[in-house]
N, C-alpha and C positions, 0 to 999 in steps of 0.2 A: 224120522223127520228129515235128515238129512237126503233121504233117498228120495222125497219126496220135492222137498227143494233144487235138488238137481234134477230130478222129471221139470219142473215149471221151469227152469232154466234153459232144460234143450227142446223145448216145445217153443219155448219166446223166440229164441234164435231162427228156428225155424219158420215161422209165421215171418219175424222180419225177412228172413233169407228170401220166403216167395214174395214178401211185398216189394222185396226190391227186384226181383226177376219181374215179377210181373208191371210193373213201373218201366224197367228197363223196354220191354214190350212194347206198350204203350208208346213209348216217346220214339223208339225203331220207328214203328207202325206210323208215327204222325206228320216222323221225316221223310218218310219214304211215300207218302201223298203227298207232304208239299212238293216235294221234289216234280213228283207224276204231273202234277195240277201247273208247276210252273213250266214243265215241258212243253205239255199240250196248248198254253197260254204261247211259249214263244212262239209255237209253231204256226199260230192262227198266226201272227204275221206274217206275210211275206217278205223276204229280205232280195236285196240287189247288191250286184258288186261295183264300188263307187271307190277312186282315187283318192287317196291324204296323202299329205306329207309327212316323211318319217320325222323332221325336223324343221327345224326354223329357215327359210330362207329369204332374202331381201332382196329387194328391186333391183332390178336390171341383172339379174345374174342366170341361166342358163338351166333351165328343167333338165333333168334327164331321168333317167329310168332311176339311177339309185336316189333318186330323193323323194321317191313313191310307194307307195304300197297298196294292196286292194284289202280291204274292211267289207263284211256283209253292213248294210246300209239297210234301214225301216223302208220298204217302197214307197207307204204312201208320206214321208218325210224327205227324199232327196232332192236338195237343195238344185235350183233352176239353173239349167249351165254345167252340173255336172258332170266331170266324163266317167264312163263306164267298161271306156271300151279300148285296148292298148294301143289299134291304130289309128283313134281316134285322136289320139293324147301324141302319139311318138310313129307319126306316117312312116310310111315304109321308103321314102325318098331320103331318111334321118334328118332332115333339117329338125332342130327345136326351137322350143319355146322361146321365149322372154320372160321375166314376172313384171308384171307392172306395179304390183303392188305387193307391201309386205306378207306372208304366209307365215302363220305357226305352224305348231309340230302338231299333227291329229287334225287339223284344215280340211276340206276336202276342195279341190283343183278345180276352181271355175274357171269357165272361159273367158269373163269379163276381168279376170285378175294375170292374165297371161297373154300374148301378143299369138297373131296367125304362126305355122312352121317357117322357119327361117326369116322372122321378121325381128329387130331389134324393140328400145322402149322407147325409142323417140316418138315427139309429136305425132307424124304423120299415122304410126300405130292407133291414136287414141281417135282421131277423126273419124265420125258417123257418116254414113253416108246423104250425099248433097252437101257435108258440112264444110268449110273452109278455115282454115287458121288465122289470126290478126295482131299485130303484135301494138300493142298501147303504151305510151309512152306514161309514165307514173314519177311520183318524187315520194317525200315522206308523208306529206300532206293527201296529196292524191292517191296514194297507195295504202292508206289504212294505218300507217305508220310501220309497214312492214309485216301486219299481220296474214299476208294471202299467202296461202301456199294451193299447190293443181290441186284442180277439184273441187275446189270451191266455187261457190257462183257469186255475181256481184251484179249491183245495177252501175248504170251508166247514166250521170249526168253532165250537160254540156252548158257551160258557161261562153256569152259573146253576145254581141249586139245585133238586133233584132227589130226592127219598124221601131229606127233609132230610142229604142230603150236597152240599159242591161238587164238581161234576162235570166235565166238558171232554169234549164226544163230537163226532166227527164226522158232521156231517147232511147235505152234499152234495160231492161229489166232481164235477174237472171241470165248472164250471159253466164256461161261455163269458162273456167280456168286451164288451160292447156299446160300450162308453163309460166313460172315467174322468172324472169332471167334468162337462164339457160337451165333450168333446175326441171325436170319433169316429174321427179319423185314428189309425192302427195304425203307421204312417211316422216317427212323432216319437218317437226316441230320446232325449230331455232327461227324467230325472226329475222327475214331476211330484205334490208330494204333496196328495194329493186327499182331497177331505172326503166325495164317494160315488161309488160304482161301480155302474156298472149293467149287470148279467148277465142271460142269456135261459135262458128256463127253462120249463115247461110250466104251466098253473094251479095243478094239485096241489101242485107244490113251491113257487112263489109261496105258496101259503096258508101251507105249514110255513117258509117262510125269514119270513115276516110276522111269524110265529108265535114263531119263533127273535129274531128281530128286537126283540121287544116286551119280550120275558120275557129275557133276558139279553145277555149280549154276544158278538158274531161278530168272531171274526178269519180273515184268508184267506192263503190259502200258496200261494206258484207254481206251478205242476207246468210240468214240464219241456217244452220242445218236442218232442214226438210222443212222448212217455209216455202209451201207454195201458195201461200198469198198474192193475188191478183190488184193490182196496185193500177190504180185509176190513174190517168194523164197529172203529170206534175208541171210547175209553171209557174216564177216564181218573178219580179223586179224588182226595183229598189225601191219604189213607191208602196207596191204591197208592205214590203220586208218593213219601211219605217210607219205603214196605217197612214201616209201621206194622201187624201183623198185629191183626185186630177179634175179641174172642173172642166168642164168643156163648155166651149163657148157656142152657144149656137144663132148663126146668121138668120136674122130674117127681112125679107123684103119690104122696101117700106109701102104701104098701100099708094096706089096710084091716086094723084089729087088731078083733076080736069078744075082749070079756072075760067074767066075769061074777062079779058084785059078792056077795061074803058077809059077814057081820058076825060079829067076834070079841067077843063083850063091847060095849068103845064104841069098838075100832077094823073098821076096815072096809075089805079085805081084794080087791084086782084077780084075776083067777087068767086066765091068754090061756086060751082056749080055740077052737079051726078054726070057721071063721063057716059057717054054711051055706050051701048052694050059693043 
């Protein structure tokens, strides 16, 4: 009996022993295709080599090679403005960059967040071309109560007398933010109430904001981030603003009467009569 129960004892162990080898097997065998399957899966992408930052850096401070590094990059995913290419990023003359704008760590280096070689972050970097800088006078009231910072865009309306009424029209929609103050950084969220703003603008409109500037007073309004809503002519008096309706008086001629004058004794005597043609 007993010999018999130790047969069925090392027969058990043994059957488990191959289910777990062969289990073991198995689970080898089903790592080792995903493995294969995830391979062949990276490789159908193609990759490119595309700039990041190793770390955090902030406005106006100075690119150079150690705050870079190359990452393979998904080709049909690299981001527009990308650079690729080392003398493309760091010329062979060494001038560098600017950053115009803040970069975190794993970023990759666009062009639109960095100034030409050898250019600072001032204003005149962020200018498009035909475009001109303008600087507007603001207080707390006209200025949003401090809330602009660059980058933002705003409309422009102009307050003053106009075919003697006061008026309020809007003259520029969406003007672009260059700088509040002397502040060019777009990064600094701390309310700053500023005494001029200065937008970019083409010539033409430069002359009419001058123009606006002179002869009355401008106040500016936020517009929303990526509101690009098309905002119809504005235009406003004091008449509108109190529902004051203006009547207008209109002249009319009085019709031509032809008479003709007869004498009774010593009074003297109208009579109408149809005037000739």
């Amino acid at each position: 009996m007993r010999v018999l129960f130790g047969l069925v004892l090392v027969v058990g162990i043994g059957l488990a022993g191959f289910a777990v080898y062969m289990a073991k097997n198995r689970i080898g065998e089903y790592q080792a295709t995903l493995a294969e399957q995830q391979a062949k899966l990276a490789s159908n992408v193609p990759l490119e080599p595309v700039f990041v930052l190793k770390k955090r850096i902030a406005y106006g401070e100075k690119l150079t090679k150690e705050h870079v590094k190359i990452i393979a990059w998904p080709e049909n995913a690299i981001p527009e403005g990308a650079f690729q290419e080392g003398p493309a990023l760091f010329p062979e003359s060494g001038d560098l960059r600017t950053v115009l704008r803040v970069m975190e760590k794993d970023e990759a280096v666009l062009a639109v967040k960095v100034t030409e070689p050898g250019e600072d972050a001032g204003v005149s970097s962020r200018l498009q071309k035909g475009m001109r800088a303008f600087a507007l006078r603001v207080d707390v009231s006209s200025g949003v109560s401090g809330f602009l910072r660059p980058g933002d865009n705003v409309d422009v309306y102009w307050t003053g007398k106009a075919r003697g009424r006061n008026v309020t029209k809007l003259i520029e929609t969406n003007l672009q933010l260059l700088a509040v103050d002397q502040i060019a950084d777009g990064d600094r969220n701390a309310p700053t109430i500023a005494r001029t703003v200065t937008v970019m603008a083409p010539p033409p409109r430069i002359a009419a904001l001058a123009q606006a500037q002179s002869s009355g007073r401008l106040t500016l309004s936020l517009v929303g981030a990526g509101d690009d809503t098309e905002i119809a002519s504005v235009e406003i008096d004091q008449n509108e603003l109190l529902g004051i309706e203006e009547k207008v008086q209109i002249e009319r001629e009085a019709a031509e009467v032809c008479t003709i004058k007869t004498r009774k004794g010593a009074e003297v005597v109208e009579i109408p009569v149809q005037c000739p043609e």
